[in-house]
N, C-alpha and C positions, 0 to 999 in steps of 0.2 A: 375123307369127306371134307369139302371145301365151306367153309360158313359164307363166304362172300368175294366178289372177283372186285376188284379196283381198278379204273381205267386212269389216266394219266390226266392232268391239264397242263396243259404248255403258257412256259412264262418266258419272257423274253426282259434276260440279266441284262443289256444292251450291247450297243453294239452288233447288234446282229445274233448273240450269244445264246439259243433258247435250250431250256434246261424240259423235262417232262420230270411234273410234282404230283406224286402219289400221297403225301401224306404232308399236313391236314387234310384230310376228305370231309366231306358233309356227313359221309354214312360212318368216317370215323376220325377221331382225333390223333388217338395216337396207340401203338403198338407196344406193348412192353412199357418203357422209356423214349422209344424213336418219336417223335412227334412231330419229325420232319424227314422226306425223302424225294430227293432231286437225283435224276439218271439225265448224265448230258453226254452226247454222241454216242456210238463213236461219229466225228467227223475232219474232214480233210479241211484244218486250218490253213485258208492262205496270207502269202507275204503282207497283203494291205490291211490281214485283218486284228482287227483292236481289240480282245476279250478281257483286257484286265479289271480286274475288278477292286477299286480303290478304297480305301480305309473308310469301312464302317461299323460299327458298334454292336455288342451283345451282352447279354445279361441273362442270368438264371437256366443256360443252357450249358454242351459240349457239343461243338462240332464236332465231325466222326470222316475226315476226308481218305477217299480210296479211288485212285488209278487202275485203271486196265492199262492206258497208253498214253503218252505225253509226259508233261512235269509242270509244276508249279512255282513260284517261289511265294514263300509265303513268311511274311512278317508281322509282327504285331507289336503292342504299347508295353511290352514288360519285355522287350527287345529279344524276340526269339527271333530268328533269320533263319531258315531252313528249306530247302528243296524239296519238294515234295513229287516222289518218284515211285512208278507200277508197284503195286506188289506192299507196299509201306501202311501203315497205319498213323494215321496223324490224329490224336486228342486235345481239342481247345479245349479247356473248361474256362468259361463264361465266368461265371459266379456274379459276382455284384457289379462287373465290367472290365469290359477287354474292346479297344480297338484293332482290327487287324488289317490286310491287304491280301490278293491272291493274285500275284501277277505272273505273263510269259517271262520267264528266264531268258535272260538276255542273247545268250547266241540263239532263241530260236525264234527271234524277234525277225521278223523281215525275210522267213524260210516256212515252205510249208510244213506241216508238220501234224500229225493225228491228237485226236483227243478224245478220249472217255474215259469216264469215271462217275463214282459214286459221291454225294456229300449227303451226312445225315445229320441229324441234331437229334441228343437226347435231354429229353427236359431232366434237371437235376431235382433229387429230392427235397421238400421244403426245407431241411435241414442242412443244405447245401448250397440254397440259393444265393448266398451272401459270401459264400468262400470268397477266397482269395483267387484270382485269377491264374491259370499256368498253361504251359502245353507243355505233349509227349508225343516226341517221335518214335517210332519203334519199326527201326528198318524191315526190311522185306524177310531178309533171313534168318531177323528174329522171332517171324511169325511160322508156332508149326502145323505142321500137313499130316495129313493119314492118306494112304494107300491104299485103295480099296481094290476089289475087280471091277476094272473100267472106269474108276470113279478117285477124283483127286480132293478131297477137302482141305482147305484154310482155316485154319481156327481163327479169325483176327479178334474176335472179344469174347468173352466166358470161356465156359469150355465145353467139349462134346467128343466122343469118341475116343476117350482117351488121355488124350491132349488140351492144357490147358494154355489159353496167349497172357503174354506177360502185360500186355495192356490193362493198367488199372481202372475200376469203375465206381460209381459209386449206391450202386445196385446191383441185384440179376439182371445181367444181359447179355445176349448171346447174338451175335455178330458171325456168321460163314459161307466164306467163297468155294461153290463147288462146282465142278465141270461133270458128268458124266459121258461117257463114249455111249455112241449110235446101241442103242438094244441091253444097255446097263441098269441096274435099277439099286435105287440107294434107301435103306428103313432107315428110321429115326424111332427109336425104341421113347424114347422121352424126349418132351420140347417143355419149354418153360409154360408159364400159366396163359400165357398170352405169346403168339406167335406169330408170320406171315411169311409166306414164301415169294420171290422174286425171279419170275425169267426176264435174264438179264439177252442170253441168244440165245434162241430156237425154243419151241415150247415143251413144257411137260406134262407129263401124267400124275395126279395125285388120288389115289388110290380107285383108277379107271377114269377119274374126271381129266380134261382138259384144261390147262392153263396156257394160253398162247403166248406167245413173245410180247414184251412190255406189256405185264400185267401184272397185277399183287393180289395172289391167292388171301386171303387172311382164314387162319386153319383154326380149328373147332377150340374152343380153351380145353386147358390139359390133356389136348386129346392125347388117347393111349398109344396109338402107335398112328405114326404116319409114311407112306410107301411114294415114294417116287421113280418115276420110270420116263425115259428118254429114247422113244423110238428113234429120233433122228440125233441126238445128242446135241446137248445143250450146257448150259453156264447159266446157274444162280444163286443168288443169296438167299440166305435165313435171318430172319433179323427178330426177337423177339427179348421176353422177359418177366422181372415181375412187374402188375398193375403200381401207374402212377397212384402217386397218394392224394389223388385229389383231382380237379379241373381245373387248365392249365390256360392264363388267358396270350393271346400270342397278334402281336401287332409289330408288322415290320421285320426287323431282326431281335426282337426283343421275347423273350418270355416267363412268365411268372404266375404263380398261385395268388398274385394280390393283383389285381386291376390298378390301386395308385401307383405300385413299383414301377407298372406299364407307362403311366404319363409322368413320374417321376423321371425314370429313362429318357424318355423323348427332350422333355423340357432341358434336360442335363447336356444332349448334344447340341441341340440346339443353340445353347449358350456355351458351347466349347466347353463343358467342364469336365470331359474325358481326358485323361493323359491319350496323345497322339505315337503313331509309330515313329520313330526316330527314321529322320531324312525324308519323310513323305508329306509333300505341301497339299495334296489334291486329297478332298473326302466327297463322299455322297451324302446330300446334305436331308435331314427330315424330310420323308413325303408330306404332300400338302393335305392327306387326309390323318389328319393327325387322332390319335387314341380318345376315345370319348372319356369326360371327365363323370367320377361318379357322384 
């Protein structure tokens, strides 16, 4: 049984760059921890074109970045430098502030080249909002797989089937890439309290209902068992966990359980008071509809 279907809004990162954002929704805020989900292409990058996206700011969050195709290079203000490549798990954790970057990697600069992938954000627990800032790579072939009939799972966050990903959190969350073959069908005997399903290609069935390609199922809380099935065969994620601890206020790239942290943030970049990414002169500066004051 499906609680609710999610359609997409399209934003345009620039440069031409447009991302389809599932989550904030009006009908929901946030899944689990996820409180943010961005699916961009796949699409045929050409030579003239610019998608980088320059050093900007976060707080009270973790970014959750994952490739199908292409790479990223990705930097930020506590000097991580890291490629980010298909199959890989990349964890910001935000906390009380993090500048970072996500650019083309140089030799694929001026060459066509594919792109998709997933980026999510999980709001951190109020007890976490203030950590210390970090990131964690956790390559592709540290993340494990289950074998199924017809059916290939990823574990890339919590665990499920078995198999647990070494990707640290700092909640229940459960994070999985699955493909099924033409006429497969996959149970999920347990999912967390709060859950949603993603056809990433082709659509599926959840327990006889239809979920179409780019769409976010959100599945019943604890429901007891849930049945997926792939007439044509398909590719999606699971993304769920336990309920935030609260309401989460979210303005820009910023997010937090207090409203002044929200214009505290703002004010802060504004006045350069973030430590920057080492070697990178260009940022994106405050939008002009800045955070209401309480």
């Amino acid at each position: 049984m499906i609680a609710q279907l999610l359609k997409a809004h399209e934003k345009d990162l620039g440069g031409g760059f447009k991302v389809r954002r599932y989550l904030p929704a009006a009908a929901r805020q946030a899944v689990g921890p996820f409180i943010f989900f961005d699916h961009f292409g796949p699409i045929d990058a050409h030579p003239q074109d610019n998608h980088d996206v320059r050093p900007h700011p976060h707080i009270g969050l973790a970014t959750v970045t994952y490739l199908y195709e292409g790479a990223i290079m990705h930097r930020d203000s506590i000097g991580s430098e890291q490629r980010i490549e298909p199959g890989a798990i990349n964890w910001m954790t935000a906390g009380r502030g993090i500048v970072h970057s996500e650019r083309t990697p140089p030799e694929l600069r001026g060459v066509g080249h594919r792109k998709h992938g997933l980026q999510l954000w999980c709001a951190l627990p109020r007890e976490h909002e203030e950590d210390a800032p970090s990131f964690e790579h956790t390559p592709a072939s540290a993340i494990p797989e289950v074998a199924l009939d017809g059916c290939r799972i990823r574990v890339l966050v919590g665990s499920a089937f078995g198999q647990v990903s070494p990707v640290r959190t700092y909640s229940e969350t459960l994070y999985l890439d699955v493909a099924l073959d033409p006429g497969a069908t996959l149970t999920f005997d347990t999912l967390p309290a709060e859950a949603a399903l993603y056809a990433v290609e082709g659509s599926v069935c959840i327990d006889g209902e239809t979920v179409p390609q780019d769409t976010m199922a959100l599945l019943p809380t604890a429901a007891a068992q849930v049945r997926v099935a792939a007439p044509g065969g398909t590719r999606f994620v699971v993304i769920g966990g336990e309920a935030l601890d609260g309401h989460r206020y979210i303005y820009w790239n910023f997010v937090s359980s207090s409203r002044e942290r929200i214009v505290q943030a703002a004010d802060d970049w504004e006045a350069q008071r973030y430590a920057m990414v080492p070697g990178e002169t260009e940022f994106i500066p405050l939008p002009a509809n800045r955070p209401p004051r309480a």
